[in-house]
Predicted model as a PDB file, atoms N, CA, C, CB and O in Angstrom, pLDDT in the B-factor column:
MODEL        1                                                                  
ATOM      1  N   UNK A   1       0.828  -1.202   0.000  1.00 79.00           N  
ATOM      2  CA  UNK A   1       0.000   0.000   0.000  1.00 79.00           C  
ATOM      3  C   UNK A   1       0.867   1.259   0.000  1.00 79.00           C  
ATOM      4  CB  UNK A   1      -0.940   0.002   1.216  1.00 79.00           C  
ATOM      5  O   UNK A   1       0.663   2.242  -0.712  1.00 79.00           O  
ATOM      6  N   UNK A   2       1.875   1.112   0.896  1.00 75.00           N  
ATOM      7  CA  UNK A   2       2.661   2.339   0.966  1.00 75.00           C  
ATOM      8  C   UNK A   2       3.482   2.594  -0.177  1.00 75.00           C  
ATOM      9  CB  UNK A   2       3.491   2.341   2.095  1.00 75.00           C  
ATOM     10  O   UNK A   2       3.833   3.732  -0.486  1.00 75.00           O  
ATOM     11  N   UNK A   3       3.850   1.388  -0.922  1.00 77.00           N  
ATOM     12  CA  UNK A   3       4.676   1.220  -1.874  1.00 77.00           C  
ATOM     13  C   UNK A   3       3.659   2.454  -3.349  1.00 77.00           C  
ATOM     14  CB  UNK A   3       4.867  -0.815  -2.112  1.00 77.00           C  
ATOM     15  O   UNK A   3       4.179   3.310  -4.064  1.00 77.00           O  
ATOM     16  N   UNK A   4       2.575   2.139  -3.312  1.00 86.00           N  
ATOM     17  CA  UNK A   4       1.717   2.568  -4.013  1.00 86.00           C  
ATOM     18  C   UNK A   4       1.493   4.303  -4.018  1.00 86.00           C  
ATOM     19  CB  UNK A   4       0.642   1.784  -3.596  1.00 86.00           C  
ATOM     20  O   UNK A   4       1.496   5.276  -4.773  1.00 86.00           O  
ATOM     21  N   UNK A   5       1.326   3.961  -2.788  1.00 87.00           N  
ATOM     22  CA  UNK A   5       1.006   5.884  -2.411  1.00 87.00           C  
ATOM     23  C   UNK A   5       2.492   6.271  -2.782  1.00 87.00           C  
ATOM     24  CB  UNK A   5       0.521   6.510  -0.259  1.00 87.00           C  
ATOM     25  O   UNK A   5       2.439   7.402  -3.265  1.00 87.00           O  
ATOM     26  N   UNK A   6       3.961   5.759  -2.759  1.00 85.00           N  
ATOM     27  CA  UNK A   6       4.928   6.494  -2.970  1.00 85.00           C  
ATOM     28  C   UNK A   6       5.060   6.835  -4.329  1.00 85.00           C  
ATOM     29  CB  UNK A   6       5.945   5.978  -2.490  1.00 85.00           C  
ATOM     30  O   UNK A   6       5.288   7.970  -4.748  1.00 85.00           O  
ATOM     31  N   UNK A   7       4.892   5.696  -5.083  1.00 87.00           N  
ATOM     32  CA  UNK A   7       4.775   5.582  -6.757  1.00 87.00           C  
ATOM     33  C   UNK A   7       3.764   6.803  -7.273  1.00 87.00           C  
ATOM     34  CB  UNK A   7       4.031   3.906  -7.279  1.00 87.00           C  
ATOM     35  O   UNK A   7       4.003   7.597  -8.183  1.00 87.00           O  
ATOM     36  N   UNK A   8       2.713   6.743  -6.543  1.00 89.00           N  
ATOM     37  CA  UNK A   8       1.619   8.028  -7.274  1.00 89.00           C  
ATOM     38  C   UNK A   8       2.210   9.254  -6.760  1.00 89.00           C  
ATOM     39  CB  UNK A   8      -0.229   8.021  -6.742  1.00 89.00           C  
ATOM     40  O   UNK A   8       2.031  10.003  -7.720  1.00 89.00           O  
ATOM     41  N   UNK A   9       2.679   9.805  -6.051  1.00 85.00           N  
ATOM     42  CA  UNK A   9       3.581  10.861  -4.760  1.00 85.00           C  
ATOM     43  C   UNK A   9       4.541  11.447  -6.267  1.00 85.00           C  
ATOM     44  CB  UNK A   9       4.943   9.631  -2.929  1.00 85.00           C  
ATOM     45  O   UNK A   9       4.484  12.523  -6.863  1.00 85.00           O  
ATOM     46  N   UNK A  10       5.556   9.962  -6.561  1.00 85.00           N  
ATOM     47  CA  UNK A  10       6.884  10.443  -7.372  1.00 85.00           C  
ATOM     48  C   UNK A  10       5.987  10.868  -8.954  1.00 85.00           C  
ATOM     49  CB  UNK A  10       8.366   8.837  -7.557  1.00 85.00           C  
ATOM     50  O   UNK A  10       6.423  11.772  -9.667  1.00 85.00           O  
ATOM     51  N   UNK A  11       4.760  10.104  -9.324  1.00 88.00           N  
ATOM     52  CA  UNK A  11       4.148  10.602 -10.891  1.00 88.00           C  
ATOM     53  C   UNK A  11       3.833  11.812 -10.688  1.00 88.00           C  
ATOM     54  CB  UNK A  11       2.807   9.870 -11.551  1.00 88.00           C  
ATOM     55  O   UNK A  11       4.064  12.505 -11.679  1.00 88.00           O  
ATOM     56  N   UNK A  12       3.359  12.423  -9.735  1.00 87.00           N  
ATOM     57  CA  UNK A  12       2.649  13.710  -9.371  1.00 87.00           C  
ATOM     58  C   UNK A  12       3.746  14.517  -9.606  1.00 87.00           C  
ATOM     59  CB  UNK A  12       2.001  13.868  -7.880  1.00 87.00           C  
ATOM     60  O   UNK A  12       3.766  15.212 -10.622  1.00 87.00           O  
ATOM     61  N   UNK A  13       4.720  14.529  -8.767  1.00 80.00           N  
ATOM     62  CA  UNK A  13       5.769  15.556  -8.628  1.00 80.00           C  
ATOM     63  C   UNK A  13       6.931  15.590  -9.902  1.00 80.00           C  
ATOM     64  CB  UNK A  13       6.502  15.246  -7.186  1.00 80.00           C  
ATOM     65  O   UNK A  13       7.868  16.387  -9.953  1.00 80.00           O  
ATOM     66  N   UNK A  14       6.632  14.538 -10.897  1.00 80.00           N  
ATOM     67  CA  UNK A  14       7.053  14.341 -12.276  1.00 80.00           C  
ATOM     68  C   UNK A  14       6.333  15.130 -13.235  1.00 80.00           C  
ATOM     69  CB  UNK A  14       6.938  12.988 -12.653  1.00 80.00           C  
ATOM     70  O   UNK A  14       6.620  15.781 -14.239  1.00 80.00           O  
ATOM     71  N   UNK A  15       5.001  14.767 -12.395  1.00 83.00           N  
ATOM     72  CA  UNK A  15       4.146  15.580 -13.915  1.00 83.00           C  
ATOM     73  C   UNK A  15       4.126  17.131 -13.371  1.00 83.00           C  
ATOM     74  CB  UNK A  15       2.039  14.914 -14.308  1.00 83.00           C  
ATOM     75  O   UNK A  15       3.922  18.030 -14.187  1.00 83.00           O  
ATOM     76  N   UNK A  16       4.318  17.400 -12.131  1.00 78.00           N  
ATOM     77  CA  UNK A  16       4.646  19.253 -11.773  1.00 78.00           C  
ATOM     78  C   UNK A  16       5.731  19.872 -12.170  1.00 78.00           C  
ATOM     79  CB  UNK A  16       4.805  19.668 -10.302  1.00 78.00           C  
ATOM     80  O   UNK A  16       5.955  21.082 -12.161  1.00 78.00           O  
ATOM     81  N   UNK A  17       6.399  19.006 -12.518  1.00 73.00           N  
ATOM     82  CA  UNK A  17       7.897  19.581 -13.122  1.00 73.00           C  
ATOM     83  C   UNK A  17       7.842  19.991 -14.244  1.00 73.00           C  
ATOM     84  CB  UNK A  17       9.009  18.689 -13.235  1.00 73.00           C  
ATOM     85  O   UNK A  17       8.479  20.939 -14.702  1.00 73.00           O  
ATOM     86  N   UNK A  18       7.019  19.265 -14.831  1.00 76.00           N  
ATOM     87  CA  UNK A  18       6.887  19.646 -16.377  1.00 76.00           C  
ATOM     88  C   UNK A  18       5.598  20.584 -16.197  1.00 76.00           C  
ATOM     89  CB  UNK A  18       6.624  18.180 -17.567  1.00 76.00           C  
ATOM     90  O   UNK A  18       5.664  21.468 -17.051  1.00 76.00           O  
ATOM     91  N   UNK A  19       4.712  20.689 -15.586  1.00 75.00           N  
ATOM     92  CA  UNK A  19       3.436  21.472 -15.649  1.00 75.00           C  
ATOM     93  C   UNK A  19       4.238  23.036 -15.368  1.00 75.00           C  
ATOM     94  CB  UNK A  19       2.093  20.891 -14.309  1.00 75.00           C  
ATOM     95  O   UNK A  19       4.111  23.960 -16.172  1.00 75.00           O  
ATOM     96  N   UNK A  20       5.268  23.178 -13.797  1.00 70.00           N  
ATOM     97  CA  UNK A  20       5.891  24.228 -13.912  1.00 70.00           C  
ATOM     98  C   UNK A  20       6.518  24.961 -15.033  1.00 70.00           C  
ATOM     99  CB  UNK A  20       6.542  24.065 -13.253  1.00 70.00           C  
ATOM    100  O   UNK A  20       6.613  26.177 -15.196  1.00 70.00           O  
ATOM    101  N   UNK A  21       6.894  24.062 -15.713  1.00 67.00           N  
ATOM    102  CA  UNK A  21       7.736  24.954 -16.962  1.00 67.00           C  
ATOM    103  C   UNK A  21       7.312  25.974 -17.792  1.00 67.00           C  
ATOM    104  CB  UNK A  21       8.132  24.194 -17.943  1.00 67.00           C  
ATOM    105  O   UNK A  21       7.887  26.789 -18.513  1.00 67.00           O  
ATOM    106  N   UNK A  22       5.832  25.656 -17.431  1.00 68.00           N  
ATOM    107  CA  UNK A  22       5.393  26.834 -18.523  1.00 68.00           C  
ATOM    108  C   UNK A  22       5.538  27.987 -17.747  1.00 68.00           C  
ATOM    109  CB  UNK A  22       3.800  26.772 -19.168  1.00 68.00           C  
ATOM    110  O   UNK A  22       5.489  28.945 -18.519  1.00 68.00           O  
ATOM    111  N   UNK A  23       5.751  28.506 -16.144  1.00 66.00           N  
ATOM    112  CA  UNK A  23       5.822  29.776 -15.784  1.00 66.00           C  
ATOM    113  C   UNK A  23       7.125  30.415 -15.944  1.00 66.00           C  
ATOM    114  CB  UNK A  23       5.411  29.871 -14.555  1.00 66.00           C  
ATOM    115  O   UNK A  23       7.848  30.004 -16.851  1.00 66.00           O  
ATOM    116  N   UNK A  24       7.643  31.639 -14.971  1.00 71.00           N  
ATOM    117  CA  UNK A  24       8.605  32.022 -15.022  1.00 71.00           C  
ATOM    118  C   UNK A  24      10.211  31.140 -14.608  1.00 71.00           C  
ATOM    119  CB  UNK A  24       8.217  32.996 -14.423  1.00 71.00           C  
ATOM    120  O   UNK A  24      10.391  30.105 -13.965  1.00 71.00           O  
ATOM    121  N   UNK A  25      10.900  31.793 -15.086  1.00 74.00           N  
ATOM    122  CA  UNK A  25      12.061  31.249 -15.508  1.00 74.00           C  
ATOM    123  C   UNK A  25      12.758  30.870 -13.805  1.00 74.00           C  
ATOM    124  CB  UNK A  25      12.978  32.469 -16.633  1.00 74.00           C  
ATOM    125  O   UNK A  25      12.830  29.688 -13.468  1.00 74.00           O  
ATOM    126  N   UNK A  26      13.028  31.506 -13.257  1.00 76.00           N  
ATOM    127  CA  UNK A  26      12.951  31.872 -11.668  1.00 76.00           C  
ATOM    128  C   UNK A  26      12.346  30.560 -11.251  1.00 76.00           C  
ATOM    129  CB  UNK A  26      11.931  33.332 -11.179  1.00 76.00           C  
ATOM    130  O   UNK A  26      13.012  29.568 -10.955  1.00 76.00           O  
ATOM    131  N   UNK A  27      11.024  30.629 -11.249  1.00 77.00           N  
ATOM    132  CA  UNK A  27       9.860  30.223 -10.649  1.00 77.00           C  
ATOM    133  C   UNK A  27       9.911  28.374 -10.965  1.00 77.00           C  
ATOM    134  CB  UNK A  27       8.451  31.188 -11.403  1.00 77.00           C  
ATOM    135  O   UNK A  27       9.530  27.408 -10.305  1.00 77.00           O  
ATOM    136  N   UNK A  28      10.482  28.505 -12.104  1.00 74.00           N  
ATOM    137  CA  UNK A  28      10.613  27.046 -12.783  1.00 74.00           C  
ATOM    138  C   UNK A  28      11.629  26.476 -12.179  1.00 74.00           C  
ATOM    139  CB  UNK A  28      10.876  26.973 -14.315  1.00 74.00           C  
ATOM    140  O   UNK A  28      11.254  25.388 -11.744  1.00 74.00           O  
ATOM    141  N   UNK A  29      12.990  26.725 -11.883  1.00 80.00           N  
ATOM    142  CA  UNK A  29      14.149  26.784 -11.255  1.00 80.00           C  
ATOM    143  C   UNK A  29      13.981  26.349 -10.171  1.00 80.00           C  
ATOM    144  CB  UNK A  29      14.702  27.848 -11.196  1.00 80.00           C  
ATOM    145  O   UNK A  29      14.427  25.256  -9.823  1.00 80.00           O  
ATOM    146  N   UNK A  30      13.494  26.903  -9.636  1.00 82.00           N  
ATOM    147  CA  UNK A  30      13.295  26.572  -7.984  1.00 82.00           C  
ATOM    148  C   UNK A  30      11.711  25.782  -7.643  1.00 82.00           C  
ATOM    149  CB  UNK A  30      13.343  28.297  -7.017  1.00 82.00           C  
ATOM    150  O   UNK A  30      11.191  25.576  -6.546  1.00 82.00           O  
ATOM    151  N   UNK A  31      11.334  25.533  -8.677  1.00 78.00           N  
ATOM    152  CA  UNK A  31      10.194  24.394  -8.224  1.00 78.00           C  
ATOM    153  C   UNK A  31      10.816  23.159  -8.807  1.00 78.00           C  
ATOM    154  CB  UNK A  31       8.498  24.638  -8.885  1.00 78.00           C  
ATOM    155  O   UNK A  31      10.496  22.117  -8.235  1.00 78.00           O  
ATOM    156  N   UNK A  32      11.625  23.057  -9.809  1.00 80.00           N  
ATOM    157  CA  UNK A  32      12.353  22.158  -9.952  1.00 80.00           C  
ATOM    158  C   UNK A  32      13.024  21.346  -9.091  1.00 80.00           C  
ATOM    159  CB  UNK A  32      12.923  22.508 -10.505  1.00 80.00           C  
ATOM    160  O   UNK A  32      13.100  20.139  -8.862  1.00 80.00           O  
ATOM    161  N   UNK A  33      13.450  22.274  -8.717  1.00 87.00           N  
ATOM    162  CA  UNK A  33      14.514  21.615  -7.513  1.00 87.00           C  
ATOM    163  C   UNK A  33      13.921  21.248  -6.542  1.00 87.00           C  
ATOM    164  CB  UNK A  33      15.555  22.456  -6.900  1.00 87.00           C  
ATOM    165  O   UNK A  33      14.723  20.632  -5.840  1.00 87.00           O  
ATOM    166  N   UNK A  34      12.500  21.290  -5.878  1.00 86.00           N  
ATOM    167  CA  UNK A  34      11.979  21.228  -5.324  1.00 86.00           C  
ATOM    168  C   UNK A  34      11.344  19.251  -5.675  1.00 86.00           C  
ATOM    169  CB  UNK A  34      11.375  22.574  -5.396  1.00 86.00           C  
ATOM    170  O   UNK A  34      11.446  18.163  -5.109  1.00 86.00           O  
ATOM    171  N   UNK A  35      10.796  19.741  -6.772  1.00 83.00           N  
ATOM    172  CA  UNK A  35      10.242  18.431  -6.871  1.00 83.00           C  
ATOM    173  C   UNK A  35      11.300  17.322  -7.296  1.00 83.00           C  
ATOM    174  CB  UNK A  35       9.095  18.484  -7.861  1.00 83.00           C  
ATOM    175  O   UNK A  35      11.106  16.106  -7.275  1.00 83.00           O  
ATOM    176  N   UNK A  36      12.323  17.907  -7.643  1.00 86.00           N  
ATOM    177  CA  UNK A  36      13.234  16.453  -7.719  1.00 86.00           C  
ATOM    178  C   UNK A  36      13.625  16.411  -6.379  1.00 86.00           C  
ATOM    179  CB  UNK A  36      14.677  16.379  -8.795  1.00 86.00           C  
ATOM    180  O   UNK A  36      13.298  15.308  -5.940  1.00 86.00           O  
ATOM    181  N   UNK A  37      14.273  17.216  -5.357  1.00 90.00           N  
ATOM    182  CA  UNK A  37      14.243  16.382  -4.050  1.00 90.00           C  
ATOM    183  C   UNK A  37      12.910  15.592  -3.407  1.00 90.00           C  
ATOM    184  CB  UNK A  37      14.660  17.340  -3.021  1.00 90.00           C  
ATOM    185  O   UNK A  37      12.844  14.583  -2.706  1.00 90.00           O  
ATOM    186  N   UNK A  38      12.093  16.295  -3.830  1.00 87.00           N  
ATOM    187  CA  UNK A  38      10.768  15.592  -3.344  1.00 87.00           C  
ATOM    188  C   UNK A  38      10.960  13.791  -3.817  1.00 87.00           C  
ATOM    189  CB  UNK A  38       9.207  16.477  -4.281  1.00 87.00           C  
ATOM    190  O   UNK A  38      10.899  12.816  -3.069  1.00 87.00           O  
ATOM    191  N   UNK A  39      11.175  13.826  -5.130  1.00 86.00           N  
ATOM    192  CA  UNK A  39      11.109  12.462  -5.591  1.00 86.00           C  
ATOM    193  C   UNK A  39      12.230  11.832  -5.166  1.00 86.00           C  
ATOM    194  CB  UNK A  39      10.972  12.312  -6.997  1.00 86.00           C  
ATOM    195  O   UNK A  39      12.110  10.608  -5.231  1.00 86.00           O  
ATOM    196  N   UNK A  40      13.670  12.349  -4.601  1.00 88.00           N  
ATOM    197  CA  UNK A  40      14.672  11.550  -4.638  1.00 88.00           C  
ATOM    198  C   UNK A  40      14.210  11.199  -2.535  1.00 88.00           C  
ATOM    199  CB  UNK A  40      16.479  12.503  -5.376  1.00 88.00           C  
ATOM    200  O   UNK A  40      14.677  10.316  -1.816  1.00 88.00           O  
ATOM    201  N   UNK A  41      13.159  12.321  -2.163  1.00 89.00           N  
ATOM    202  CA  UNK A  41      13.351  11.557  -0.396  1.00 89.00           C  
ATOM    203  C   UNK A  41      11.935  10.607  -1.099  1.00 89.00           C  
ATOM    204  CB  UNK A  41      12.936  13.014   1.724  1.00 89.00           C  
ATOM    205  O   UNK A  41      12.297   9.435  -1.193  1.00 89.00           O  
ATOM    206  N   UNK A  42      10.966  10.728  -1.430  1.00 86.00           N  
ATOM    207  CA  UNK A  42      10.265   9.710  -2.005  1.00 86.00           C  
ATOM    208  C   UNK A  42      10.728   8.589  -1.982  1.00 86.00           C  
ATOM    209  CB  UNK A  42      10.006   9.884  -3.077  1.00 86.00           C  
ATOM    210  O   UNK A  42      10.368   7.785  -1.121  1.00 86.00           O  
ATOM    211  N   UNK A  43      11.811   8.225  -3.111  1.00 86.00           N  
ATOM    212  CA  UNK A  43      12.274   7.215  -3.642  1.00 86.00           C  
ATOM    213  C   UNK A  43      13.242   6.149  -2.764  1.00 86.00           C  
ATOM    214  CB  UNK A  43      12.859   7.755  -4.700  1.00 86.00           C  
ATOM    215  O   UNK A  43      13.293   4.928  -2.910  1.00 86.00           O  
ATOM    216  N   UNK A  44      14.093   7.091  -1.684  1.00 88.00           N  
ATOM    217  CA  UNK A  44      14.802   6.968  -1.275  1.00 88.00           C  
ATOM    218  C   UNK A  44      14.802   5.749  -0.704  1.00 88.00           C  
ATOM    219  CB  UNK A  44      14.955   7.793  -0.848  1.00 88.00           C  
ATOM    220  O   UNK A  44      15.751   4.976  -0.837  1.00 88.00           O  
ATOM    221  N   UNK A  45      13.469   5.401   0.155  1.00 85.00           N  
ATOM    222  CA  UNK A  45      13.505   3.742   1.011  1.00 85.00           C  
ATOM    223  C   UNK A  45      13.966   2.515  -0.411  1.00 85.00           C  
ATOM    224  CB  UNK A  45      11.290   3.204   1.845  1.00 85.00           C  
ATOM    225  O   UNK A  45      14.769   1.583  -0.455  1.00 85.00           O  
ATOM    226  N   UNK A  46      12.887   3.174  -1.550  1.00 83.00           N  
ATOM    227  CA  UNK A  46      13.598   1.971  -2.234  1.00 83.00           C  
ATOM    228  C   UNK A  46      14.587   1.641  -3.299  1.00 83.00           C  
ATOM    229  CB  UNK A  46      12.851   1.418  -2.603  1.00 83.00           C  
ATOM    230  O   UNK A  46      14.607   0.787  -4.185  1.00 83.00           O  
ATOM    231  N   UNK A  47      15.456   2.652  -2.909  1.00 80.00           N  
ATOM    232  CA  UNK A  47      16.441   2.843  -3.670  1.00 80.00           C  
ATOM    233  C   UNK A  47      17.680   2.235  -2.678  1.00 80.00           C  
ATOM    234  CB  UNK A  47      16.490   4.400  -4.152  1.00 80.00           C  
ATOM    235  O   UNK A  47      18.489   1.505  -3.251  1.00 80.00           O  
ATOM    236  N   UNK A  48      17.891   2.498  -1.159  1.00 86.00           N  
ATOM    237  CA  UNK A  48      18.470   1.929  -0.757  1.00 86.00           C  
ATOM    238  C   UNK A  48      18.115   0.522  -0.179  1.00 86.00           C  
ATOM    239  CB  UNK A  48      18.853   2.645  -0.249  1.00 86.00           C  
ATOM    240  O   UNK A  48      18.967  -0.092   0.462  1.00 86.00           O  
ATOM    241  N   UNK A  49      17.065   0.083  -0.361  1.00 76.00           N  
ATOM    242  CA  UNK A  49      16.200  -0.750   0.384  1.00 76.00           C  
ATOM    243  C   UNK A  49      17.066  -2.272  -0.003  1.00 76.00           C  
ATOM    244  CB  UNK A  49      14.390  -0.581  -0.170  1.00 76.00           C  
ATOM    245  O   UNK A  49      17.344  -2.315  -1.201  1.00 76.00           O  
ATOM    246  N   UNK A  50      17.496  -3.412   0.732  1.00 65.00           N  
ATOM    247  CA  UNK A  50      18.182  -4.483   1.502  1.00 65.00           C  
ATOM    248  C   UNK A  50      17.592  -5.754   0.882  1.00 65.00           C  
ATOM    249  CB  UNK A  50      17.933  -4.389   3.149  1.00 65.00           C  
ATOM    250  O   UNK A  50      16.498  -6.220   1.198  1.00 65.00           O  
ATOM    251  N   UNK A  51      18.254  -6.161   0.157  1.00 61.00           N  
ATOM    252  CA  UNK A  51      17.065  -7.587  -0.016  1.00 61.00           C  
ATOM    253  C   UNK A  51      17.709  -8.863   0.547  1.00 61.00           C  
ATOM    254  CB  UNK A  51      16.637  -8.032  -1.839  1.00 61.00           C  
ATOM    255  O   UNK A  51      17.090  -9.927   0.530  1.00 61.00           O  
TER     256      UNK A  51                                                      
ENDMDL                                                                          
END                                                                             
């Protein structure tokens, strides 16, 4: 379940990255960066995750 909610979490903040682009240049920049850390602490359990 959690696995799920993270997966829809990282599409969301994929598809804002690109939805941002259409504003200012500034504005794009720094929401960028925003949503890729978002996706990389997102991702993070299963990226390091132990098998």
């Amino acid at each position: 379940m959690i696995d799920k909610l993270r997966y829809a979490g990282v599409a969301i903040l994929l598809f804002m990255v690109i939805a941002v682009d259409f504003t200012s240049r500034i504005l794009s920049m720094v929401s960028d960066a925003v949503f890729v850390i978002g996706v990389v602490v997102l991702m993070w359990p299963v990226i390091t995750k132990k098998e």
